[in-house]
C-alpha positions as semicolon CSV with decimal commas, in nm:
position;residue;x (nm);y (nm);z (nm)
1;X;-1,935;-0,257;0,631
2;X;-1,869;-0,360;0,284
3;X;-2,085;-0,650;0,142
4;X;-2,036;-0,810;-0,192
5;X;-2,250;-1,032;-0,315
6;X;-2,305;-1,273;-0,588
7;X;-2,115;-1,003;-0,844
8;X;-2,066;-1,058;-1,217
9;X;-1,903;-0,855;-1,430
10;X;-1,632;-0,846;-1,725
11;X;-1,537;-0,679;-2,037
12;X;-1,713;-0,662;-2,371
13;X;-1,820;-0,996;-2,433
14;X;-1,525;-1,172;-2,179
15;X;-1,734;-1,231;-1,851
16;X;-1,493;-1,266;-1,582
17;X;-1,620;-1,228;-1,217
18;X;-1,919;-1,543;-1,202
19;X;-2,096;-1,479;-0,879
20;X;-1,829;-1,332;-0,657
21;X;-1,903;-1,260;-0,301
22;X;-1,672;-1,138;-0,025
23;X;-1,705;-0,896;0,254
24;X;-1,527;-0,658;0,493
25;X;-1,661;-0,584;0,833
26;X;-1,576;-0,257;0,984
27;X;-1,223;-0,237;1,116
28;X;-1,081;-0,580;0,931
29;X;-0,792;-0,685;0,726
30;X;-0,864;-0,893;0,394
31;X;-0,698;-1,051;0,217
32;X;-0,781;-1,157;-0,157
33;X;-0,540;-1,352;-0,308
34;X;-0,505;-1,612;-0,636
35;X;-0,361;-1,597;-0,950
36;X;-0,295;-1,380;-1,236
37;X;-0,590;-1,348;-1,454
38;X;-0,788;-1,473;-1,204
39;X;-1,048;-1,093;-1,144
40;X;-0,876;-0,973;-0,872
41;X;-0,842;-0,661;-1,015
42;X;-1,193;-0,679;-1,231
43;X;-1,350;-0,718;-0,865
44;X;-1,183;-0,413;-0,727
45;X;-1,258;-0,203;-1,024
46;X;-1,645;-0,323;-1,003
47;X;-1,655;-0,232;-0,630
48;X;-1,559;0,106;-0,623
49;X;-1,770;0,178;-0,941
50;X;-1,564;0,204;-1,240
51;X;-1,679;-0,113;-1,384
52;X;-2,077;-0,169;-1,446
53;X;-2,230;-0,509;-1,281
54;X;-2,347;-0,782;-1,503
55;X;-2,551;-0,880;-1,217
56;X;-2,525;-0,894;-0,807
57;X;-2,459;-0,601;-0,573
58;X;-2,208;-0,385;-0,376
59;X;-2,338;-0,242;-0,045
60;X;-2,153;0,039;0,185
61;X;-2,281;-0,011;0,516
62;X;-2,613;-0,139;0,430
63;X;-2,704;0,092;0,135
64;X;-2,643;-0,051;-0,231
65;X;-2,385;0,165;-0,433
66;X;-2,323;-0,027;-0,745
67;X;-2,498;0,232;-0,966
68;X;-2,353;0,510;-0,769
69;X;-2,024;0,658;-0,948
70;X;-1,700;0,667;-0,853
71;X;-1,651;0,984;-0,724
72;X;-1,955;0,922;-0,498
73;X;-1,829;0,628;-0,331
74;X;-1,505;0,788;-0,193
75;X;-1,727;1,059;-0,070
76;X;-1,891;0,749;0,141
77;X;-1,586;0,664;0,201
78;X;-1,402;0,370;-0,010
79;X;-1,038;0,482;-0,170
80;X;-0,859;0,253;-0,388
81;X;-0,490;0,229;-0,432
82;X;-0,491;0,071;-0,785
83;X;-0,230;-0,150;-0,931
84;X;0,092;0,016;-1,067
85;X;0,018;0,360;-0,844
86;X;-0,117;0,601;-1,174
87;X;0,093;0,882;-1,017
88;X;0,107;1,215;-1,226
89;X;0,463;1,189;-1,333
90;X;0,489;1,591;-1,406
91;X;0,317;1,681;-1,106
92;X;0,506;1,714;-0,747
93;X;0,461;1,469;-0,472
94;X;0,271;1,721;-0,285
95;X;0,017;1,813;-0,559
96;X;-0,074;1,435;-0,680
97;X;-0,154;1,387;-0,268
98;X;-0,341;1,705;-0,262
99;X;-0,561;1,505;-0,587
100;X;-0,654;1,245;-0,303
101;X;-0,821;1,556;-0,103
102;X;-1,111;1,640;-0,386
103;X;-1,395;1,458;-0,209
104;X;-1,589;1,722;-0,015
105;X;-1,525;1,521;0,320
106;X;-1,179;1,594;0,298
107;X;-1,122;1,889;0,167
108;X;-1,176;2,134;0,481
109;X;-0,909;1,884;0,637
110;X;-0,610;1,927;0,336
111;X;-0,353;2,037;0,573
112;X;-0,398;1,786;0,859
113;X;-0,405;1,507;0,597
114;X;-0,110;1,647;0,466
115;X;0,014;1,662;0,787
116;X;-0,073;1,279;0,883
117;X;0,059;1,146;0,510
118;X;0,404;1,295;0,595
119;X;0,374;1,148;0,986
120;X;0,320;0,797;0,813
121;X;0,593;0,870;0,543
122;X;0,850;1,081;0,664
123;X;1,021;1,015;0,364
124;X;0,787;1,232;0,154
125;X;0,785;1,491;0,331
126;X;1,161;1,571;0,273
127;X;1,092;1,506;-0,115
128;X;0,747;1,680;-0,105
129;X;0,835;1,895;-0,396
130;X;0,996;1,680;-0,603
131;X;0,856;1,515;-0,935
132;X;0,648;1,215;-0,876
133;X;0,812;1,074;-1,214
134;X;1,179;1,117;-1,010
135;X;1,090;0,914;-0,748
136;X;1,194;0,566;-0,665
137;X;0,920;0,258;-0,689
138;X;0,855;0,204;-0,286
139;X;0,862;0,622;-0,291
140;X;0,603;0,631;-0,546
141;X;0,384;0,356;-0,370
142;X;0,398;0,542;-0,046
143;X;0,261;0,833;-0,253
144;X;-0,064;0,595;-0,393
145;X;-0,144;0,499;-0,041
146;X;-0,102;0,853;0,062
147;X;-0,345;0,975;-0,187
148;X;-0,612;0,740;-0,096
149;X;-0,554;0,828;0,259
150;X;-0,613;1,213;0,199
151;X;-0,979;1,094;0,098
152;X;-1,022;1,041;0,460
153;X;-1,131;0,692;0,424
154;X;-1,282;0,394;0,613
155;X;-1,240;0,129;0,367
156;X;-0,907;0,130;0,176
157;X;-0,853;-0,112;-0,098
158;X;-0,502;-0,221;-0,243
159;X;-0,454;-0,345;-0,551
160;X;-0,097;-0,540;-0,577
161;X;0,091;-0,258;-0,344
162;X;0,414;-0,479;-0,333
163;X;0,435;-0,552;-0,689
164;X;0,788;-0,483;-0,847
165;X;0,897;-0,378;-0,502
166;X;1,241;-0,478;-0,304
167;X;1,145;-0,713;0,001
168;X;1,236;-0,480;0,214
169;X;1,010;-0,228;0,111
170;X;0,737;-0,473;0,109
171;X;0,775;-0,540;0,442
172;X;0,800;-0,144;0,519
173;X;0,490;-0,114;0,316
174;X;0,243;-0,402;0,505
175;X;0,403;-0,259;0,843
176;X;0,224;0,077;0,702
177;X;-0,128;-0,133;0,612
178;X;-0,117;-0,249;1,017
179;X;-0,051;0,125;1,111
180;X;-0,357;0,239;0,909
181;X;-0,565;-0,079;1,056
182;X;-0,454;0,024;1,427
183;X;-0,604;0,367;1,315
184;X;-0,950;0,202;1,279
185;X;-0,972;0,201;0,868
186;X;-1,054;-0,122;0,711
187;X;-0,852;-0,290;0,475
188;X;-0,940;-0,499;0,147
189;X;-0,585;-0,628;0,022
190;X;-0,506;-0,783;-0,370
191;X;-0,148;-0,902;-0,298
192;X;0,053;-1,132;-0,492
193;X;0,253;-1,211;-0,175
194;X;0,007;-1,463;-0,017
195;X;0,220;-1,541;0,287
196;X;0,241;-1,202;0,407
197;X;-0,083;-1,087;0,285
198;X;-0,264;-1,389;0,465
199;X;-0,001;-1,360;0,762
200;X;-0,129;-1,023;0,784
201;X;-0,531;-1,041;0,716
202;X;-0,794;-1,150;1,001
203;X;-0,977;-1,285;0,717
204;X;-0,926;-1,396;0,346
205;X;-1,054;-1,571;-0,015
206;X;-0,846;-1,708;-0,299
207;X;-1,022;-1,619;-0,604
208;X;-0,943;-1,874;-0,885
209;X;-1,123;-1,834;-1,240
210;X;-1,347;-1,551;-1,171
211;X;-1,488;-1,733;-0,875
212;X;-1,441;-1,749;-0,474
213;X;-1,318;-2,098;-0,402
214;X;-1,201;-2,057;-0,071
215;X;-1,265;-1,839;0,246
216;X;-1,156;-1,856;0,601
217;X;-0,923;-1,680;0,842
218;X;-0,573;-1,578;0,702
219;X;-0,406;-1,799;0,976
220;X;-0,643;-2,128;0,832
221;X;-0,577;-2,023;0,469
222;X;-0,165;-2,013;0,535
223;X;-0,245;-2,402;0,684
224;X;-0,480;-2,519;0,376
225;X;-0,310;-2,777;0,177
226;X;-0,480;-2,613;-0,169
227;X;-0,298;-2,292;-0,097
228;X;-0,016;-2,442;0,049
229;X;0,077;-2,625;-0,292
230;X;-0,072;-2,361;-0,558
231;X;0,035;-2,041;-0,373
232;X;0,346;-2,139;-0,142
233;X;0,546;-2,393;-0,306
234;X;0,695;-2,742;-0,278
235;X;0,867;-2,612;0,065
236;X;0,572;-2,496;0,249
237;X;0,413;-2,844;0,203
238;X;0,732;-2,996;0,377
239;X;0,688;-2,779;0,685
């Protein structure tokens, strides 16, 4: 479905993606994880189209889209949830989801995606006319993934979704990512939790430096002794 391949791209003069390549097959969880500074984000940001390649390509079920622009690519059918939600604070709940609905695929279906955000989130649906800027952390991050979701997607990507989150919200958040995945839509998670994000994957990479240095399912990334000591700590080695 999605196909990455041999991607470079940065910032200025700052290069920081050196031949990146990673790919989602239709209906799959993955999982990218590493450190901070290490592109995750740059990558994400270059896929969907809002950041130029240096060199390499992106292609959406067989057809290239890296020149395409971003508003073209969620009409194929990519949404991003970025990194620290970019919710209109003076808007309501309701009318930043409705923002998610602007791709000509989705917007004959408004209501039902309405309809399905609020079956996912029953929370927001009580709150629905409330101030995004009102609402707590895990409320607003149910509102990003909403948003993407109104697209109408196939591929959804997450950038950090758990970040600055209580645990159990994370864990009320991922349980979401599996109810989307049962629904047949793709997933291509950035998540500084690494054990729940590779417990949870089919397949992942840990990108380290701008570059992939390893790949394999999430279950044999959990078990490799690299990840074990950089990403899991001194206890994870003992077990």
């Amino acid at each position: 479905m999605l196909d990455v391949r041999d991607v470079r791209a940065g910032y200025g003069d700052v290069q920081v993606l050196f031949g990146v390549s990673v790919a989602v097959a239709a209906g799959e969880i993955v999982a990218l994880v590493g450190p901070n500074g290490a592109g995750k984000t740059t990558l994400l940001r270059a896929i969907v189209g809002l950041l130029p390649l240096r060199r390499g390509s992106v292609s959406w079920e067989g057809r290239p889209i890296h020149a395409a622009p971003a508003h073209s690519i969620v009409e194929q059918g990519i949404a991003l949830v970025p990194e620290g939600r970019r919710l209109f604070a003076r808007m309501t709940l309701e009318e930043n989801l409705l923002l998610g609905a602007f791709a000509p695929r989705a917007l004959g279906g408004r209501r039902e995606g309405l309809e399905r955000v609020f079956e996912i989130f029953p929370r927001l649906a009580e709150r629905r006319r409330q101030l995004a800027g009102s609402l707590s952390g895990g409320e607003q991050q149910m509102v990003a993934i909403g948003r993407a979701l109104m697209s109408r997607p196939r591929l959804l990507l997450l950038d950090e979704p758990s970040l600055g989150l209580a645990p159990r919200v994370v864990e009320g958040i991922l349980e979401v990512l599996r109810q989307i995945h049962r629904d047949g839509v793709g997933v291509f998670l950035v998540e500084q939790n690494v054990q729940a994000s590779l417990a949870l994957a089919d397949r992942g990479y840990v990108l380290e430096n701008g570059r992939i240095s390893g790949a394999g399912s999430g279950h044999d990334l959990l078990r490799d002794p690299h990840v074990r000591q950089a990403y899991l700590g001194p206890l994870a080695m003992d077990r």
